[in-house]
N, C-alpha and C positions, 0 to 999 in steps of 0.2 A: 504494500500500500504506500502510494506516493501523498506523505501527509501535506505538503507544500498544494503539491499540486490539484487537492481536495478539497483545502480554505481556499486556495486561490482559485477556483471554479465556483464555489459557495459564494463568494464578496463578488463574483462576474454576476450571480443569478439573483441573490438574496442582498446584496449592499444597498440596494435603495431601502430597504428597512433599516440602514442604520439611522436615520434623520427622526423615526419613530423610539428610536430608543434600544435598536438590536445590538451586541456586542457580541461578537464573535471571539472566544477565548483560545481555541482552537481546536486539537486533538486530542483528547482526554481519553488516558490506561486505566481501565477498569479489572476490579479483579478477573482473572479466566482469563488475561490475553482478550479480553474485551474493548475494544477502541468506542469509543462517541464523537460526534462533533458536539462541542461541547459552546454552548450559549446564554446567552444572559438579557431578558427582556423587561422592561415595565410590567406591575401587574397589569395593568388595560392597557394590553396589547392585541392586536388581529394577528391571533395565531393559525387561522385557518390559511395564510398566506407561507406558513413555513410546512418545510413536506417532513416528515413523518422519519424516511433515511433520504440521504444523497449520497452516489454515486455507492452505495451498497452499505453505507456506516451511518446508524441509527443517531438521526437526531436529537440531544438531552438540552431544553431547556432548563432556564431556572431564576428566579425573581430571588435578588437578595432580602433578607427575613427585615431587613430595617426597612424595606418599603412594599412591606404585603400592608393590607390596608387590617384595622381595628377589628372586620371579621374574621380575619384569619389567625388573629392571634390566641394561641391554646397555650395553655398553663400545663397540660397533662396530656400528651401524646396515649394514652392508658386507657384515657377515658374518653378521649374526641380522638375524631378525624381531621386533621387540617381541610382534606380534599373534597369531603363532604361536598355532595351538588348540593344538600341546601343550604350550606356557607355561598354557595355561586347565584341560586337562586334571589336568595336576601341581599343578597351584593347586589344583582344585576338590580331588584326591582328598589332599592335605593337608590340610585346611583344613575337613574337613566338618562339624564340630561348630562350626567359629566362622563358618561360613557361615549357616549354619540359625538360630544362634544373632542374628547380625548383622541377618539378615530377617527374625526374629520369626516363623520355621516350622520346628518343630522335624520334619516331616513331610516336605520337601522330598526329593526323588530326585535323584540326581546328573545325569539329564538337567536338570534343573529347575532346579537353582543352575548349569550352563554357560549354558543361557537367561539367566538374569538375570542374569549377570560381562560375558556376552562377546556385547553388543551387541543381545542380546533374540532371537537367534537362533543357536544355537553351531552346527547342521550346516550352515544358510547361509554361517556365516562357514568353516568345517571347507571345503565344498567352492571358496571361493573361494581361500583357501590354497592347496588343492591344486592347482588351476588354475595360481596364480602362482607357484607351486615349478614345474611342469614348463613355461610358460612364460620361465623365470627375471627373473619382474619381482622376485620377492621369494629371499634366498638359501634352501637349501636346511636342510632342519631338521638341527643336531644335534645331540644330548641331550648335553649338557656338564653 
């Protein structure tokens, strides 16, 4: 794997996201000989614009913890979900004018800003949730 030649094809395709706030960090070793292109966005960001892998290496966002907004902050990873879609829900329907606002669409539908918050897909991630609530890998939602 040419790691040069993998960011520098990514800033050819994905660099007009940097103006919104994208930061491409690079190539990040994960355990297992696992590689990522490894990135850094605002939380209201259209992530439905960044793809999922490029060029065969899985793309790893991530929003630094001092600028996730008031709902996403957990005291006890044990007992909450950070990821919770209805952390994303409560967000979106708060938030709708500075969302629209934030993405430069004042057009946007509240399907359309959960798409772009909550990892480019919000009923994907909605039914993975649920999944992991009745499996109990993840704790169980409570609206506090």
């Amino acid at each position: 794997m040419d790691r040069q030649l993998i960011i520098k094809e990514f800033y050819q395709q994905y660099g007009y996201l940097i103006e919104y706030g994208l930061k491409v960090n690079g190539i990040a070793h994960l355990i297992g000989d696992y590689n990522v292109i490894s990135i850094q966005t605002p939380f209201i960001f259209d992530r439905t614009k960044l793809p999922k892998k490029f060029m065969g290496v899985d793309v790893r966002d991530g929003t630094p913890e001092n600028e996730m907004p008031n709902e996403f902050q957990i005291s006890d990873n044990s007992t909450e979900y950070i990821w919770a879609y209805q952390r994303f829900e409560g967000y979106v329907d708060k938030h709708l004018d500075l969302i629209r606002k934030t993405l430069g669409n004042s057009s946007l539908t509240r399907a359309q800003m959960l798409d772009a918050i909550c990892f480019g897909d919000f009923e994907s991630h909605k039914k993975m949730c649920t999944k992991w609530e009745a499996e109990g890998t993840i704790p169980k939602w409570v609206n506090r």
